[in-house]
DRENDRENLO-159469 format. One line per 3 residues: for each residue x, y, z of N, C-alpha, C. Coordinates in steps of 0.001 Angstrom, whole numbers, plus 500000, padded with zeros to 6 digits. Atoms other than C-alpha are relative to their C-alpha. Example, Ala and Ser with C-alpha at 12.3 -4.5 7.8 and 13.67 -1.06 7.14 Angstrom:
500890:498810:500000:512300:495500:507800:500900:501200:500000; 499180:498810:499940:513670:498940:507140:499230:501090:500730
***
This chain:
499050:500034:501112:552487:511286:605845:501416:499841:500528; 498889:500719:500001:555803:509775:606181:501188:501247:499369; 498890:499480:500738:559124:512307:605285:500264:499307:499782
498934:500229:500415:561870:511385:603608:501100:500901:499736; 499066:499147:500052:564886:513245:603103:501387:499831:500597; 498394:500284:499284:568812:513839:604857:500351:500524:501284
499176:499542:498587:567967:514331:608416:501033:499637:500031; 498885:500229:499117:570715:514236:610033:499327:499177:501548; 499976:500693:498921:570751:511743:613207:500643:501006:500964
499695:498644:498912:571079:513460:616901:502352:499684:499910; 498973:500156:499559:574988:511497:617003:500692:500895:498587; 498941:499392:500469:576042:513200:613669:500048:501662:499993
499674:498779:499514:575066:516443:614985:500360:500357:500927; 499058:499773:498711:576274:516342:618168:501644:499752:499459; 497947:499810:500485:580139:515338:616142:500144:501278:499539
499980:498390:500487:579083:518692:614120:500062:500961:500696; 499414:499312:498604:578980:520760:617525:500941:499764:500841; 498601:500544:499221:581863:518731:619019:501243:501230:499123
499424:499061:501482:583665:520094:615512:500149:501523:500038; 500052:498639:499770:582501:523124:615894:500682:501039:500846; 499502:499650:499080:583341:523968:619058:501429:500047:500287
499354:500509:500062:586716:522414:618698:500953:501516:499224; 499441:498599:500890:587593:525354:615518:499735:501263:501166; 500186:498575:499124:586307:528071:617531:500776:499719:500941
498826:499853:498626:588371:527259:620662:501382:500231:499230; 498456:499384:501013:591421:527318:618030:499789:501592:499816; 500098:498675:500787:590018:530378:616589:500283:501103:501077
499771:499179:498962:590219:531906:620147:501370:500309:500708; 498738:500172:499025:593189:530732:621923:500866:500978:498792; 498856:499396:500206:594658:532017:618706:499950:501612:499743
500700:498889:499785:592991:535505:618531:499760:500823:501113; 500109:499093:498649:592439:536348:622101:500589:499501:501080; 499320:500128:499266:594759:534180:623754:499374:498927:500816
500667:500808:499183:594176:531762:626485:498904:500470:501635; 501218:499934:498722:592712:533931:629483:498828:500771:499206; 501742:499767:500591:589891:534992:626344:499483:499045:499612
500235:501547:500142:589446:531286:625944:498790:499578:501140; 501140:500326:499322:585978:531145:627951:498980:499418:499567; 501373:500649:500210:582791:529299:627525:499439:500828:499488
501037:499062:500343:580752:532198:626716:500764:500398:498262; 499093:499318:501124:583766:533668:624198:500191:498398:498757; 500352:501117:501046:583962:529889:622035:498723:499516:499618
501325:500513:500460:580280:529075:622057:499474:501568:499639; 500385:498594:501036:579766:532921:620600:500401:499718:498518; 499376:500192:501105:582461:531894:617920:499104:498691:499117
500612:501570:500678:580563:528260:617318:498739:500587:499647; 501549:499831:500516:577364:529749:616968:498906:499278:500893; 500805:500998:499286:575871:527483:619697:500161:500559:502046
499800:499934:498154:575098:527459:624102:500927:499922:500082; 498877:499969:499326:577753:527962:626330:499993:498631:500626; 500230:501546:499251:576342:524851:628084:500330:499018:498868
498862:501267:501111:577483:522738:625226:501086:499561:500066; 498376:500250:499676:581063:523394:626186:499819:498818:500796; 499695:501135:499007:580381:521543:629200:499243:498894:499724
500357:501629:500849:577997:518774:627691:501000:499398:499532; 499102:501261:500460:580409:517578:625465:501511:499885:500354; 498318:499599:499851:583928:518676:627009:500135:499474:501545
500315:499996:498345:582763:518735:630837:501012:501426:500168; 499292:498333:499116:585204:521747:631540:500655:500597:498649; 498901:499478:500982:586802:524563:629070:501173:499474:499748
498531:500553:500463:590124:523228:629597:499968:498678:499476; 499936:501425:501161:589427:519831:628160:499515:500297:499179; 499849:499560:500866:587824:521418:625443:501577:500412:499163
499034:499394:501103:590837:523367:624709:501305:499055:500155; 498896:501737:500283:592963:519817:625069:499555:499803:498952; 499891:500616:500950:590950:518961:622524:500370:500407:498566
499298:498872:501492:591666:521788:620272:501724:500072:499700; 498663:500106:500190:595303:521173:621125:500097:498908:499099; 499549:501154:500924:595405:517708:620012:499613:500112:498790
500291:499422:501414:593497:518726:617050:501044:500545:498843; 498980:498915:500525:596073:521164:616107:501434:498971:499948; 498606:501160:500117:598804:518505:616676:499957:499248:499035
499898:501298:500843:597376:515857:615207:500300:500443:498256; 499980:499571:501209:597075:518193:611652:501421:500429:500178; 498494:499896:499869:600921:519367:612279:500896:498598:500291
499344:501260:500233:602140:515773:612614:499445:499500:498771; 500429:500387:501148:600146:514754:609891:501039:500496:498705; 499627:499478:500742:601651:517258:607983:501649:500010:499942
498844:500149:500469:604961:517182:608680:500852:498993:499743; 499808:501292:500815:605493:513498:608089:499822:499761:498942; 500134:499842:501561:604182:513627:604671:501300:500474:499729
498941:499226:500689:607134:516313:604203:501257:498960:500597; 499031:501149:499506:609620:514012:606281:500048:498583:499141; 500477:501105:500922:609136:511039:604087:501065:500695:498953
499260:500319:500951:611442:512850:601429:501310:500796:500550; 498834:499585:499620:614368:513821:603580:500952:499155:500517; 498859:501243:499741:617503:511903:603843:501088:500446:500204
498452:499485:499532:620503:514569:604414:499651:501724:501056; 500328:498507:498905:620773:517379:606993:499943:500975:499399; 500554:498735:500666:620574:520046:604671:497923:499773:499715
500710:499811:500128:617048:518986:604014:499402:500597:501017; 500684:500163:499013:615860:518382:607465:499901:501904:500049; 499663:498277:500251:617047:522273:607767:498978:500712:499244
501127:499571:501037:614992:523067:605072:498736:499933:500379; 501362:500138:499957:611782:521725:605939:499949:500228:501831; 500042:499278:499032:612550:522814:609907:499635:501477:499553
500304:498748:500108:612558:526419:608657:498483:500003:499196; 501610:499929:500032:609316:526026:606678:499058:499624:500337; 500898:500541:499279:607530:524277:608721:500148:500920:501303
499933:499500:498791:608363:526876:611590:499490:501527:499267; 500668:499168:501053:606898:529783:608713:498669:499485:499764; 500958:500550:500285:604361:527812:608081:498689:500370:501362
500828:500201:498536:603159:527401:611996:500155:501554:500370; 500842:498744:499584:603262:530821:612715:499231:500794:499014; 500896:499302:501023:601423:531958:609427:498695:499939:500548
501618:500278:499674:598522:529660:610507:499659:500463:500975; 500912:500352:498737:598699:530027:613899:499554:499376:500950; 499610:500897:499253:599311:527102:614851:501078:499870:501141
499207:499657:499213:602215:528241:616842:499465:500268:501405; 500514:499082:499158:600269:530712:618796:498867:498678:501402; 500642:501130:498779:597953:527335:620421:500539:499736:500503
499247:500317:499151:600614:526028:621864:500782:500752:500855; 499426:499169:499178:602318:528994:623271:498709:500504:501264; 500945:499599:498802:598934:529989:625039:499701:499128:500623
500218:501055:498713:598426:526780:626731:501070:499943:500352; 498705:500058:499078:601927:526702:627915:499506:501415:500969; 500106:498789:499193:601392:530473:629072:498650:499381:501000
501035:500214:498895:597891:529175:630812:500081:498618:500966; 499872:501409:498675:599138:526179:632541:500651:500990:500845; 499255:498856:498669:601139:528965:634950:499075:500097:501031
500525:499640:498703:598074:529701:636316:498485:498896:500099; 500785:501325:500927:595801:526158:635382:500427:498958:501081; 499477:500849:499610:596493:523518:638012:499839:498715:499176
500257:500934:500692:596997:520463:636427:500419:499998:498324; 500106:500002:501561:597123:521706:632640:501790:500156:499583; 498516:499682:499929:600956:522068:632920:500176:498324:499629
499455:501632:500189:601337:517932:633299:499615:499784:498739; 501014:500318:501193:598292:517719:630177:501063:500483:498591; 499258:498999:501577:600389:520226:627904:501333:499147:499779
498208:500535:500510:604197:518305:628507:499258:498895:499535; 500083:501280:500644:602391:515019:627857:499141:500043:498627; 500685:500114:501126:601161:516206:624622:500987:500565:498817
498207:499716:500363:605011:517743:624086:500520:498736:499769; 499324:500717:499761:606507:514838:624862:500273:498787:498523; 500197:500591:501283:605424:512590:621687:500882:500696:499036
499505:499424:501170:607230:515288:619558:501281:499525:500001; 498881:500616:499766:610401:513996:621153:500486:498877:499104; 500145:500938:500746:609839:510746:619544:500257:500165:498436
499800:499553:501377:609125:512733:616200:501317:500334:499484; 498729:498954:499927:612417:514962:616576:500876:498800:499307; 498646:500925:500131:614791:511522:616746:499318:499298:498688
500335:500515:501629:612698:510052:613864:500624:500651:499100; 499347:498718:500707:613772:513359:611929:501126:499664:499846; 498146:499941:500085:617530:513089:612933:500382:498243:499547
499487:501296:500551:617672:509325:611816:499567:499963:498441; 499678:499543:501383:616319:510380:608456:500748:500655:499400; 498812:498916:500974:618739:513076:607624:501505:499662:500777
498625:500101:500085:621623:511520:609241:500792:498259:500050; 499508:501323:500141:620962:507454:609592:500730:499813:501085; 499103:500355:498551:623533:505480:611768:501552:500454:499822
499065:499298:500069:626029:508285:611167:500583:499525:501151; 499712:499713:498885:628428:508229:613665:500348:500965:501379; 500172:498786:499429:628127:511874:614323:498968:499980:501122
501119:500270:498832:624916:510866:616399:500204:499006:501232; 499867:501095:499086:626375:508057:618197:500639:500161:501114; 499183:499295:498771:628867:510330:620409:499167:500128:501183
500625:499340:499378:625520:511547:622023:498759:498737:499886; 501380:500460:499618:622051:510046:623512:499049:500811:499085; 501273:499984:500962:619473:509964:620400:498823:500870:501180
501548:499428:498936:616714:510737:623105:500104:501705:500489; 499396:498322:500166:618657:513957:624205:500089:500710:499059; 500218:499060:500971:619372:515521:621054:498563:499909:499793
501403:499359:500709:615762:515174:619973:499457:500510:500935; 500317:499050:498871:614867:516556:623744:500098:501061:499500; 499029:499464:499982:617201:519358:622959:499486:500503:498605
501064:499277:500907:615369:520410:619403:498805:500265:499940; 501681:499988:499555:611900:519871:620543:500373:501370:500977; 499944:498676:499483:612906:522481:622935:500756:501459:499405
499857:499167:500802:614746:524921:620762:499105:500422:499082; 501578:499584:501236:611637:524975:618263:499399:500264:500416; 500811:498931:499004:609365:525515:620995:500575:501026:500607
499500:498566:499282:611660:528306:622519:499903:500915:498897; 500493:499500:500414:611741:529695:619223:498628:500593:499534; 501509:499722:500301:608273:529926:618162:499465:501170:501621
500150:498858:499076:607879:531531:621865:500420:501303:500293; 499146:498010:500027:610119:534668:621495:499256:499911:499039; 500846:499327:501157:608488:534983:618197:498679:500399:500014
501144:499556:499368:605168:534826:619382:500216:501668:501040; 499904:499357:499116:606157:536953:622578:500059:501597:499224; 500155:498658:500208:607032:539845:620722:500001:500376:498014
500959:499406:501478:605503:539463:617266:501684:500118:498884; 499359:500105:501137:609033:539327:615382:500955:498653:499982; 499003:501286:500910:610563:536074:613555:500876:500251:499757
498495:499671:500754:613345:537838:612101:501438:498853:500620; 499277:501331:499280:615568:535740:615190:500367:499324:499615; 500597:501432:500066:614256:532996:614554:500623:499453:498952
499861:500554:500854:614550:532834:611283:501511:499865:499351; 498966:499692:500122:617599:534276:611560:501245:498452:500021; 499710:501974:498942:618843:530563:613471:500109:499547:499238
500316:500985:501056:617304:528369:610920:501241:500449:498687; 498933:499564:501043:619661:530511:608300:501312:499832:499789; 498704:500401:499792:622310:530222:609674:500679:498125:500485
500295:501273:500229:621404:526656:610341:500424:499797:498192; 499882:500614:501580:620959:526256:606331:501519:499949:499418; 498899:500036:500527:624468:527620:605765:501179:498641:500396
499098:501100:499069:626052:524953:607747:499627:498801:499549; 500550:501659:499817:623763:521953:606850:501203:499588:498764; 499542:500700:500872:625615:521217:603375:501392:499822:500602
498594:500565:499484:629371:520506:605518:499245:498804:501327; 499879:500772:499644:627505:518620:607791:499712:498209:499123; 500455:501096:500896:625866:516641:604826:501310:498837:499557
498621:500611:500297:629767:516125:603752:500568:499220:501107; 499626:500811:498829:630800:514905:607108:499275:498795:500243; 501047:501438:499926:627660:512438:607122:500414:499195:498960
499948:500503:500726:628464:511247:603665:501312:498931:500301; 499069:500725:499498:632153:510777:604848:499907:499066:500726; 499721:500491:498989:631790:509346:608014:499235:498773:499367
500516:501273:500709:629290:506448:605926:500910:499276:499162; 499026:500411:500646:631750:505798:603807:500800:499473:500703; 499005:500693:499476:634254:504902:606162:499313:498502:500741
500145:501054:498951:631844:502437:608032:500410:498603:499406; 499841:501336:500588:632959:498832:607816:498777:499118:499285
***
């Protein structure tokens, strides 16, 4: 007798344990950190062998690359959608501070601070982690040409630097905040950020106005 029915094929259950594995390494790094980030401790969380890690990953730490990029790729996703309706520096401000509320609600914060903390002692995962930084750079100056255009407030200075130069302030914040569990700082920054954005908005508006 012949089934019928909705096996599943071996390739779309092996993506479903890729998947799997993928959440649970999030669920860890952000729960127990990166030195509880083991084979044994994510394939407990997945529900599946430890030997799986290395089937489909070959080593923990490319696993938990892939849980990084994971985690990136849904935080770029997301904050382009919100970028898309910002056009003056008071916004950008705006959606910097909730999008930096946002990432430590989820948790998303906390992945990236523990692979920075485990490349220290990780040969190799130090180069893996900046070149997965480095793209945000790109994002950053996208950002500052939406909320300020070809101001000439930006033109004093190297585009590539300032967005260096916030990519690393957002990751330094998020790391004291992590480090010792209070935002207040942080958020403190961004606030005092907000009070300021609407004079620079006026200075942007001006300085357009004058261009020939």
């Amino acid at each position: 007798m012949v089934r019928t029915g909705s096996a599943r094929r071996p390739d779309e259950r092996s993506a479903d344990t890729r998947r799997a594995l993928v959440e649970a390494a999030l669920d860890v790094l952000r729960s127990e950190g990166f030195a509880g980030a083991t084979a044994r401790t994510i394939a407990g969380r997945a529900g599946c062998n430890q030997g799986l890690v290395f089937y489909h990953f070959g080593s923990v730490v490319d696993l938990l690359l892939a849980a990084l990029d994971e985690v990136s790729a849904r935080r770029r996703e997301r904050y382009e959608s919100a970028l898309a309706s910002v056009h003056r520096a008071s916004e950008l401000v705006e959606l910097a501070a909730r999008i930096f509320s946002e990432d430590l609600d989820s948790g998303d914060a906390a992945v990236l601070v523990e692979m920075i903390a485990g490349a220290s002692s990780t040969p190799g995962l130090g180069a893996a982690v900046k070149a997965r930084i480095d793209p945000w750079s790109e994002f950053a100056a996208s950002a500052l040409h939406s909320a300020f255009g070809d101001a000439p407030v930006l033109r004093a200075v190297e585009p590539a630097e300032v967005a260096h130069a916030v990519v690393a302030l957002y990751l330094g914040l998020e790391l004291l905040s992590h480090l010792d569990g209070d935002r207040g700082p942080a958020l403190a920054v961004f606030d005092r950020a907000l009070r300021l954005a609407p004079f620079m908005d006026l200075l942007v508006t001006k300085q357009h106005e004058e261009l020939p």
